[in-house]
C-alpha positions in Angstrom: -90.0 8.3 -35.0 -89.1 6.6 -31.4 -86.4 8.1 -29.2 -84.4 5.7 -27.7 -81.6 5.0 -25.1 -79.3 2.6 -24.9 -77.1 1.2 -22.0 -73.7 0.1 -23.2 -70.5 -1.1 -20.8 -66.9 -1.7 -22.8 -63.4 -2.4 -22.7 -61.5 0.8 -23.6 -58.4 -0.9 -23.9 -59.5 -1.1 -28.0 -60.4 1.8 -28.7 -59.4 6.0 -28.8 -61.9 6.8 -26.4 -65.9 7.4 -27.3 -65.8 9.9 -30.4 -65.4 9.2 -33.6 -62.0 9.8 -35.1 -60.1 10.0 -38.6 -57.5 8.2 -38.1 -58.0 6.1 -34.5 -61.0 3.3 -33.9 -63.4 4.4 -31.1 -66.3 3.2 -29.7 -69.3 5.5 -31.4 -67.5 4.2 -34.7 -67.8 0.3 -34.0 -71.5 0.9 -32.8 -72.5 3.1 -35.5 -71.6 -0.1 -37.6 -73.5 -2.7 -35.7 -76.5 0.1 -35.8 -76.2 0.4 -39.8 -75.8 -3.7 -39.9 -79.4 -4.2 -37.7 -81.1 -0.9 -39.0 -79.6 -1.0 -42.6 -78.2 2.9 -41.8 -77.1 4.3 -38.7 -78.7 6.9 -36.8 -77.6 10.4 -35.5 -76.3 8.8 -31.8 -75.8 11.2 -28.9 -73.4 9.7 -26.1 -73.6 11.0 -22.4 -69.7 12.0 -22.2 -66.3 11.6 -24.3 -64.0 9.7 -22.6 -60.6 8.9 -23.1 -58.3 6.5 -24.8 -57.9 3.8 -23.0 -60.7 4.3 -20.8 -63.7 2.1 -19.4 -67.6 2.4 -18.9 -69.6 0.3 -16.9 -72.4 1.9 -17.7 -72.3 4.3 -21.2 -75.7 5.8 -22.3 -76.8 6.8 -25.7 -79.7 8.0 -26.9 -81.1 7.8 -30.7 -84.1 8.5 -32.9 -85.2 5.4 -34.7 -87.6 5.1 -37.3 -87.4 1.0 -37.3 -90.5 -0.9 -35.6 -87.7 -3.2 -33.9 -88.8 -3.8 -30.6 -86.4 -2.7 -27.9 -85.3 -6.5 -27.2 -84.6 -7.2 -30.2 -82.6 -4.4 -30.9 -80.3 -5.3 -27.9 -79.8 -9.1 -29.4 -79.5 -8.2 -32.9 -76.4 -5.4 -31.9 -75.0 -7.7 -29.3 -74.5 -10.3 -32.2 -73.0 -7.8 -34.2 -70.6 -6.0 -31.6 -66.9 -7.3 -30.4 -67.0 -8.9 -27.3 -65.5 -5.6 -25.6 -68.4 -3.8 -26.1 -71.9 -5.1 -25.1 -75.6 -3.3 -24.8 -77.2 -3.9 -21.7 -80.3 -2.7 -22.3 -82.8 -0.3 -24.4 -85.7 1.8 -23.6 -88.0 4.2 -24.9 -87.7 7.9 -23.9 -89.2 11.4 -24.4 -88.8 12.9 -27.4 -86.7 15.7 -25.5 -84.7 13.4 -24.0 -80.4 13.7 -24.8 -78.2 11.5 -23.4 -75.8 14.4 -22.9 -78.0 17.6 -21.3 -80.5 15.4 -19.3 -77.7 14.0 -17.4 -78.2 15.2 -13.4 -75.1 13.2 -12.2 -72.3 10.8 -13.1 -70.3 8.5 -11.1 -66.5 7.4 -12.1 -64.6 5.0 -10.0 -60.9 4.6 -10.3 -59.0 1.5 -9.5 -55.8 0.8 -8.0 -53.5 -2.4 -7.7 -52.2 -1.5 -4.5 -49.1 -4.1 -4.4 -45.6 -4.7 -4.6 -46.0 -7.3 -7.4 -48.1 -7.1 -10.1 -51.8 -8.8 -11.4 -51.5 -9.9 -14.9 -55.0 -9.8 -14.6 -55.5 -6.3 -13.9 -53.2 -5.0 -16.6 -54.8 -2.2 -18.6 -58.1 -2.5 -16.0 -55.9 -0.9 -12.9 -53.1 0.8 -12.5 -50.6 -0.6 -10.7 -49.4 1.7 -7.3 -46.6 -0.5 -5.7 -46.0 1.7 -2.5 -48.9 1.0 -0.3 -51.3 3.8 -0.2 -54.0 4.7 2.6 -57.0 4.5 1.1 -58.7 6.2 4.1 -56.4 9.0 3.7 -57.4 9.8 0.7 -60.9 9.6 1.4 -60.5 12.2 3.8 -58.1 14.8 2.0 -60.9 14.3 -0.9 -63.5 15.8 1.5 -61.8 19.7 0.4 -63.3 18.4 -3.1 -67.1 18.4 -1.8 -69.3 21.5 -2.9 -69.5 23.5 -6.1 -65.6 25.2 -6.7 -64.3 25.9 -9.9 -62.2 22.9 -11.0 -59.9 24.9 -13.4 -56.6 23.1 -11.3 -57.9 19.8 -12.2 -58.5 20.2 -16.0 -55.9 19.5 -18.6 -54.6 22.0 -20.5 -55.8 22.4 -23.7 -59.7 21.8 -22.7 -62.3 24.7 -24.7 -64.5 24.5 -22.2 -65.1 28.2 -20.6 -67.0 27.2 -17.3 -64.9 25.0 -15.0 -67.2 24.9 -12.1 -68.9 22.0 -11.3 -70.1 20.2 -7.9 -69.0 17.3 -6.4 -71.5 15.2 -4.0 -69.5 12.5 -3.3 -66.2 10.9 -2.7 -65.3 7.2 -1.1 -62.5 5.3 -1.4 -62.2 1.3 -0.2 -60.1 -1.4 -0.3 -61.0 -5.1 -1.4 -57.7 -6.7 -0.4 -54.9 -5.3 -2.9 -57.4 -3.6 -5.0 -58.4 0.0 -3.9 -61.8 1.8 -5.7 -61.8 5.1 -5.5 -65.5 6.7 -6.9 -66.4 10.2 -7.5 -69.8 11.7 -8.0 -70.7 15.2 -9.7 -73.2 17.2 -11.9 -70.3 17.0 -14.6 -66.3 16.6 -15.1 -63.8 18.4 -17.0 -61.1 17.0 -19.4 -59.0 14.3 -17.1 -60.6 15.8 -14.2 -60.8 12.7 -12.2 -57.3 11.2 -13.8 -55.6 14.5 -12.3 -57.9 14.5 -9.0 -56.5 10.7 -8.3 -53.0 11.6 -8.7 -52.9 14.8 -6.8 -54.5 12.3 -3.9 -51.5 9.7 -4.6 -49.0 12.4 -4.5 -50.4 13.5 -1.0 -50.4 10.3 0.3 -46.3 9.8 -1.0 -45.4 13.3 0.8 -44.9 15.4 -2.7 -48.2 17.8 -1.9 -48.4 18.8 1.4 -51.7 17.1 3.8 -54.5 19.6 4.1 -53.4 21.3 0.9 -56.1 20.5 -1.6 -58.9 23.6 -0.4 -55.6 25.8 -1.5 -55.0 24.0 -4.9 -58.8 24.4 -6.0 -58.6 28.3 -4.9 -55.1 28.5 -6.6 -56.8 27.3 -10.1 -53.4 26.8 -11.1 -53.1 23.4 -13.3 -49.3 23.3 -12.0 -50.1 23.2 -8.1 -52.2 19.7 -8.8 -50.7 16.4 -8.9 -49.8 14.0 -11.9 -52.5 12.8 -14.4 -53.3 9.4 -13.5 -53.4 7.0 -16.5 -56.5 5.9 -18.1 -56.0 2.4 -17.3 -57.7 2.2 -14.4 -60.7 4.8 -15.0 -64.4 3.6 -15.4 -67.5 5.7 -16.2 -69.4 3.9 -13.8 -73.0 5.2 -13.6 -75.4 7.9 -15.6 -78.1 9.4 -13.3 -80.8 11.1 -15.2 
């Protein structure tokens, strides 16, 4: 038996998010039927996070025991060939028996994208979502600096989440702008349930004067779901890179 991993990216516009589902198509679906396609059955597949409907990875681990002998090149070609064009595998390797794509993960970074413009890109519909107002991207950057440290996120989780602990630490925040488009990217030891959707809007509803400036230290102490801002649509979400 060889543990694997496998680096996928996809288009989330297809699909109900990463875990299987009765009655929606998701991505662990369609590549559990490319794996039982090049492996004649599919393997138990551990991913590294659920995400979304509607929501993107550009980089979306998975790790797998295998019993095949297919090298790990051939693996890649023979499920490329029998994947959709919105989701691709980058690349496989060969990992410690241990290894889960889930636990072993140290970090992971999201970025969040924003068509900052009055009229709209055809191009980035479904990929961005579209802010018309023009937002300060260095504003945000800074009143995202109260999200640094460990804190408990429970403000920033959406009701209905099962998960008990809601403290997690955040290393990083940046925000840029390339012309229209801004890219907002967070890094942390782990996220809760539309955690970085509900983050991005609370920073867009500072920025259009409906939170008060400096206010975000108070909404994480507050853990109070109602003092945050508006969940940010999937649209422009990407799982962006798994550090293990």
């Amino acid at each position: 038996m060889r543990n694997v991993l496998l680096r996928l990216r996809f288009d989330g516009r297809a699909y109900h998010g990463w875990q299987i589902q009765k009655n929606a198509v998701t991505v662990q679906e369609v590549l559990q039927k490319a794996l039982s396609a090049v492996l004649g059955s599919a393997p138990p597949i551990k991913g590294c996070s659920r995400t979304d409907a509607g929501v993107h990875a550009l980089e979306f681990c998975v790790s797998m025991p295998i019993y095949s002998n297919i090298s790990c090149s051939s693996l890649v070609r023979a499920l490329n060939v029998n994947l959709p064009e919105s989701i691709a595998v980058l690349s496989c390797s060969e990992v410690d028996e241990e290894f889960h794509a889930r636990y072993s993960v140290k970090y992971k970074r999201y970025l969040y994208r924003i068509w900052n413009s009055p009229v709209r890109d055809p191009f980035a519909a479904g990929l961005a979502l579209h802010w018309p107002a023009r937002l300060d991207e260095k504003a945000m950057e800074r009143e995202a600096q109260a999200f640094l440290g460990t804190h408990d996120f429970s403000a920033f989780c959406a009701s209905g989440s099962s998960v008990e602990d809601k403290v997690r630490t955040v290393t990083e925040y940046t925000a840029c702008r390339n012309g229209d488009m801004i890219e907002l990217r967070i890094t942390a030891d782990g996220f809760l349930y539309n955690m970085v959707r509900i983050i991005t809007g609370t920073l867009i509803d500072v920025e259009r004067g409906r939170l008060e400036s400096g206010s975000i230290a108070d909404i994480i102490d507050s853990r109070d779901r109602k003092r945050a801002g508006f969940t940010a649509p999937p649209d422009g979400l990407y799982l962006e890179e798994v550090i293990y």
